[in-house]
C-alpha positions in Angstrom: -16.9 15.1 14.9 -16.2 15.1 11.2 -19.3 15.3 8.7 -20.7 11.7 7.4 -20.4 11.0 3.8 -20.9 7.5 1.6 -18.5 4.4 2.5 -18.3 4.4 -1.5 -14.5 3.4 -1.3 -15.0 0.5 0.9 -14.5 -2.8 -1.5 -14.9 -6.0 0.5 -12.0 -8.4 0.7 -12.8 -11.9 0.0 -9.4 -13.3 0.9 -10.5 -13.9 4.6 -13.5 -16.0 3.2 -11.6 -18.6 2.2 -8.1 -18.5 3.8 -7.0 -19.6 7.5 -5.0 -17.6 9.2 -4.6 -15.1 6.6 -2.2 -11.8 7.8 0.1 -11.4 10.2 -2.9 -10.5 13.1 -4.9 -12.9 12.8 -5.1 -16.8 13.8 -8.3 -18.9 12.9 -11.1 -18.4 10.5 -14.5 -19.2 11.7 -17.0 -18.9 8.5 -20.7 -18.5 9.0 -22.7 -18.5 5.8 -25.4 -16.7 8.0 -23.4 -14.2 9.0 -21.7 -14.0 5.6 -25.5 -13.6 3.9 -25.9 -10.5 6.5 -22.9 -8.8 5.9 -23.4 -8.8 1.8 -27.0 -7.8 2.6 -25.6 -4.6 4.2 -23.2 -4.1 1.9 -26.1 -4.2 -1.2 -28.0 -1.6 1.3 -24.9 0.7 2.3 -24.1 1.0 -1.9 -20.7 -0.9 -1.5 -20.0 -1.9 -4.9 -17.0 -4.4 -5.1 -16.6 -7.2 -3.4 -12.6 -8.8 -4.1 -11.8 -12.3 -4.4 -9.9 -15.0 -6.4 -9.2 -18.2 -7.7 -6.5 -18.9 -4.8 -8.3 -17.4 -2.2 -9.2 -21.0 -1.0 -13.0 -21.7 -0.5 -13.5 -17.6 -1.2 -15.5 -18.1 -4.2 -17.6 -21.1 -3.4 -18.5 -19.5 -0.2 -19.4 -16.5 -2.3 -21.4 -18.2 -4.7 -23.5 -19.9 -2.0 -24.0 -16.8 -0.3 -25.0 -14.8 -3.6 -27.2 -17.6 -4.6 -29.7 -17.1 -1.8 -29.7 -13.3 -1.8 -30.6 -10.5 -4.1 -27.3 -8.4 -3.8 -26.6 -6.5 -6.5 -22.2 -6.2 -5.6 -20.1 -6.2 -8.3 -17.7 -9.2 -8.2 -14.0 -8.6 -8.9 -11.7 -12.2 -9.3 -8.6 -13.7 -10.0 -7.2 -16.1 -12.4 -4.7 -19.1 -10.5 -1.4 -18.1 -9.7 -0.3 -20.9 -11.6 2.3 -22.0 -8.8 4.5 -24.7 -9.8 4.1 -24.3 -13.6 7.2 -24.5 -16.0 8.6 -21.4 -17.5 9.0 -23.4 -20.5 5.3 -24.6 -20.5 3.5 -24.5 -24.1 0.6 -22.3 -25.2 -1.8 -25.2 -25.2 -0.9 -26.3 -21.8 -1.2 -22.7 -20.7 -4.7 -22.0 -22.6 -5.9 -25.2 -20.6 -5.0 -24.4 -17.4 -6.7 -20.4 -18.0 -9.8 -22.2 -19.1 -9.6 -24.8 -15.8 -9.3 -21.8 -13.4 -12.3 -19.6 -16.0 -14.4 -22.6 -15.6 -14.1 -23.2 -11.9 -14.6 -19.8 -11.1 -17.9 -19.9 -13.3 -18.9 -23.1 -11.7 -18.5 -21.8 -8.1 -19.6 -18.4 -8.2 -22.9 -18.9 -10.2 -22.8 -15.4 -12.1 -20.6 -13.6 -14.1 -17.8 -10.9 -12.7 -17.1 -7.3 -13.2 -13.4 -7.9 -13.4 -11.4 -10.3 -14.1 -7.8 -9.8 -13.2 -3.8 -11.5 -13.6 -3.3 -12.7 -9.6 0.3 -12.1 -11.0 1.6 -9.0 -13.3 4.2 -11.5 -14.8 1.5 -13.2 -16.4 1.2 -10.1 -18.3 4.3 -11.3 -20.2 4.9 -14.9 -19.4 4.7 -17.7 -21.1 4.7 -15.5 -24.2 1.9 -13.5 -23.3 -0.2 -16.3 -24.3 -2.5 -15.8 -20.6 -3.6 -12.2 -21.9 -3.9 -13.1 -25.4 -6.9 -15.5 -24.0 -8.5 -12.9 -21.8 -8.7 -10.7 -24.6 -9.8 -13.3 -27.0 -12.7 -14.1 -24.2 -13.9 -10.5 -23.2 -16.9 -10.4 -25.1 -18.0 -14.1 -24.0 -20.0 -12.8 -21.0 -18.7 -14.3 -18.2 -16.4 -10.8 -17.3 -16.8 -7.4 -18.4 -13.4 -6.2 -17.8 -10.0 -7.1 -17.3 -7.5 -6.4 -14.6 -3.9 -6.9 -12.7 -3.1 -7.2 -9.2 0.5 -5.4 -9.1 3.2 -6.0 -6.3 5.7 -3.1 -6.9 6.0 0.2 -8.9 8.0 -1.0 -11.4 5.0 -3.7 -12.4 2.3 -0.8 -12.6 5.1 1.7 -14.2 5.0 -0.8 -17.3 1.6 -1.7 -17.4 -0.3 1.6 -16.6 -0.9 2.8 -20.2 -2.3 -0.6 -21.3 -5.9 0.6 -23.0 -7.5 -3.0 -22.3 -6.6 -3.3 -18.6 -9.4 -1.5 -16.1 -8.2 -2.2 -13.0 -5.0 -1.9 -11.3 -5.2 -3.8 -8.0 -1.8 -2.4 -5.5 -0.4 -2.4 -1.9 -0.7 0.6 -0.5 -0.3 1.8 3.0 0.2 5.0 5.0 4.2 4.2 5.6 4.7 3.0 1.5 6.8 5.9 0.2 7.1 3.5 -3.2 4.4 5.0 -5.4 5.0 8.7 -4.8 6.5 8.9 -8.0 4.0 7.8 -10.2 1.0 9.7 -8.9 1.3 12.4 -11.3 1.3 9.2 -14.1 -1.7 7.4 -12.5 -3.9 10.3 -12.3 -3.0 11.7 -16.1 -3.6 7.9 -17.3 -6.9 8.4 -15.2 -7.9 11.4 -17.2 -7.2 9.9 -20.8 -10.0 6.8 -20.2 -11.6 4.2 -17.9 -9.4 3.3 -15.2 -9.7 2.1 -11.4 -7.7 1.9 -8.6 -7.8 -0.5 -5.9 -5.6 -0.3 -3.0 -5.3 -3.4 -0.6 -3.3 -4.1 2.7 -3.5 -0.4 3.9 -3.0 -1.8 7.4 -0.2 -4.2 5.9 -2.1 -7.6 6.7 -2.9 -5.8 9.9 0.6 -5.4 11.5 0.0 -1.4 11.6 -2.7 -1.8 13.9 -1.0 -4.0 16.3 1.2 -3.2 19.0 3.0 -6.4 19.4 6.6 -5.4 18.9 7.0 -9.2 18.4 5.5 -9.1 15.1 6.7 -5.9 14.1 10.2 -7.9 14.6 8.8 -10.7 12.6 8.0 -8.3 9.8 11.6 -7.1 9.7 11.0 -3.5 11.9 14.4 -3.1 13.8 12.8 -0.2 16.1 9.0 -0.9 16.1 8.0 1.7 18.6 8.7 4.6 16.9 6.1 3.5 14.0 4.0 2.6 17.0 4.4 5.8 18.9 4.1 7.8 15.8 0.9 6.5 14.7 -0.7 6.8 17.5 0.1 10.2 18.4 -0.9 11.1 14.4 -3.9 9.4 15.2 -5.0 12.2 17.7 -3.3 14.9 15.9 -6.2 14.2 12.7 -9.1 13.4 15.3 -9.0 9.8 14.1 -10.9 7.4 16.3 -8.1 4.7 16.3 -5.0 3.9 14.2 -6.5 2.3 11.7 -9.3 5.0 11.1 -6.3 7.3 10.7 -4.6 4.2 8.2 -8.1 3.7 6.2 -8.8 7.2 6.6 -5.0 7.9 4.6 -5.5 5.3 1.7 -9.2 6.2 1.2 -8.4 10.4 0.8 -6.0 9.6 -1.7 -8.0 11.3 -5.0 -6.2 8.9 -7.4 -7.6 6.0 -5.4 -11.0 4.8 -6.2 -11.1 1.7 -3.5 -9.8 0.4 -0.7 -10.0 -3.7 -0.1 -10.5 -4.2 3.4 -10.8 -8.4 4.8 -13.6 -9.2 6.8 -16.0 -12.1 7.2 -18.6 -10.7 9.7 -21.6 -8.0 9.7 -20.2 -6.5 13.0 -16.9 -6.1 11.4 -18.5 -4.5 8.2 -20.7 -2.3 10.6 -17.0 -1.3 12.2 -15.5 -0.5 8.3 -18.5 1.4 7.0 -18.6 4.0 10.2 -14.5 4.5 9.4 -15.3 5.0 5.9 -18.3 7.6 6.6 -16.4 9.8 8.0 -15.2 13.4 6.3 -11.6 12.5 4.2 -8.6 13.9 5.7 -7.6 17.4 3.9 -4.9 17.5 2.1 -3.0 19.5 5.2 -3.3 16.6 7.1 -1.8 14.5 4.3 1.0 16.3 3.8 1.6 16.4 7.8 1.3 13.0 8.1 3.9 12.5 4.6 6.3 14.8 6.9 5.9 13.5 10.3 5.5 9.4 9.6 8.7 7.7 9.2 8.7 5.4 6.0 8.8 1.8 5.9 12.1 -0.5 4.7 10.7 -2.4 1.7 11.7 -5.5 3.7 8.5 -4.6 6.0 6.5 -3.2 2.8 6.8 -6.9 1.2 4.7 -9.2 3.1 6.9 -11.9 0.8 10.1 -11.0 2.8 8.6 -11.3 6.7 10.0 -14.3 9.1 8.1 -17.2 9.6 7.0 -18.4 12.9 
């Protein structure tokens, strides 16, 4: 059995808080303030120090907010300014600065306390619309509602661009144990690191939790031609490290990553944060087993890395 150390790299995801249905796995949402109120109250006792939503992470904040209003958790919050779907290209700064302030102002309102991080849901708000959006955040960071700012990238090329940006703290990015994308820009991340303050988050490490399931169907749906050899190959990696499961082998990758300081995982239940904590307790792969698993695992078609680009239905 490998040796137990903290689950320090576990950050909570939010998104299934808030969101029916959301991944590929799963099909209802169920919420229990109860059970929300236990799992946070672990969380506070197990030193878990993030917990991720956002503005579009449908009734994610509120139900935080009512949650963290009863108890005495301590977690850091980490949120997300709208996505601003639907709004012109063309749009003026004082539309813009209003609709920053409406999604600020709701996300004050609903969760009750100030965040730790507050992040771009979008890295093209980083330069859109003028860069009038981050002009405001910086303009607001010492009004006390956040005490840093962040971006939640979608590709390389995003984080490439923005990495050496002094004022943003956080880099939110998909990461997974097939995601050959980022291999590049390791060597970049972890000098950046070593210059000043920086964080990174990685989130769907079991890509909205298709790399868990066996279902060829939705491997299909996902845009994998020849789903059992991912399958096959994780599974039989998965004894190879003495992983308990596929995904303790698929946390177990993300989190022994050195230039990654978190790992968002979704859950809305004390039994499932019971499950998460035990993966992330246990020893980090070495770096032998890394590099195995880089040379064994096939890598994943960008078509399947980019949740945007899967088949509905």
């Amino acid at each position: 059995m490998r040796n137990k150390i903290p689950a320090n790299k576990l950050v909570i995801g939010g998104a299934q808080l808030g969101i029916s249905s959301y991944g590929i796995t799963n099909k209802n949402i169920n919420l229990d303030l109860n059970e929300i109120k236990a799992l946070l109250t672990r969380a506070n006792k197990n030193l878990i120090e993030y917990v991720d939503t956002a503005r579009d992470y449908g009734c994610s904040e509120e139900v935080l907010g009512a949650v963290l209003a009863q108890s005495k958790s301590k977690i850091k919050i980490i949120t997300k300014l709208s996505s601003f779907t639907g709004c012109p290209k063309d749009c003026n700064n004082e539309v813009i600065c209003k609709l920053v302030f409406e999604s600020i102002n709701q996300s004050k309102r609903l969760l009750g306390r100030s965040v730790d991080c507050l992040m771009l849901h979008r890295a093209e708000h980083f330069w859109a619309w003028r860069g009038e959006i981050w002009r405001i955040l910086i303009s607001l960071q010492n009004t006390g509602f956040f005490k840093s700012l962040g971006v939640s990238v979608q590709t390389p090329e995003e984080l490439e661009q923005l990495l050496s940006v002094p004022e943003i703290k956080l880099f939110q990015i998909p990461f997974n144990i097939l995601d050959w994308r980022w291999d590049h820009l390791i060597e970049k991340i972890i000098a950046e690191k070593k210059k000043r303050s920086l964080l990174i988050h990685a989130r769907s490490s079991l890509l909205q939790g298709l790399l868990a399931s066996e279902d060829v169907n939705l491997w299909s749906k996902a845009n994998c031609s020849n789903p059992i050899q991912y399958i096959d190959g994780l599974k039989k990696i998965a004894q190879e490290t003495g992983s308990s499961s596929v995904v303790d082998l698929c946390l177990g990758y993300v989190r022994s990553q050195e230039w990654i300081d978190g790992v968002v995982v979704g859950m809305e239940t004390d039994k499932q944060l019971c499950k998460n904590i035990r993966f992330f307790s246990e020893r980090e792969l070495t770096s032998v087993q890394l590099q195995k698993i880089t040379n064994s695992l096939p890598k994943l078609d960008n078509q399947t890395l980019n949740p945007v680009n899967w088949k509905n239905g």
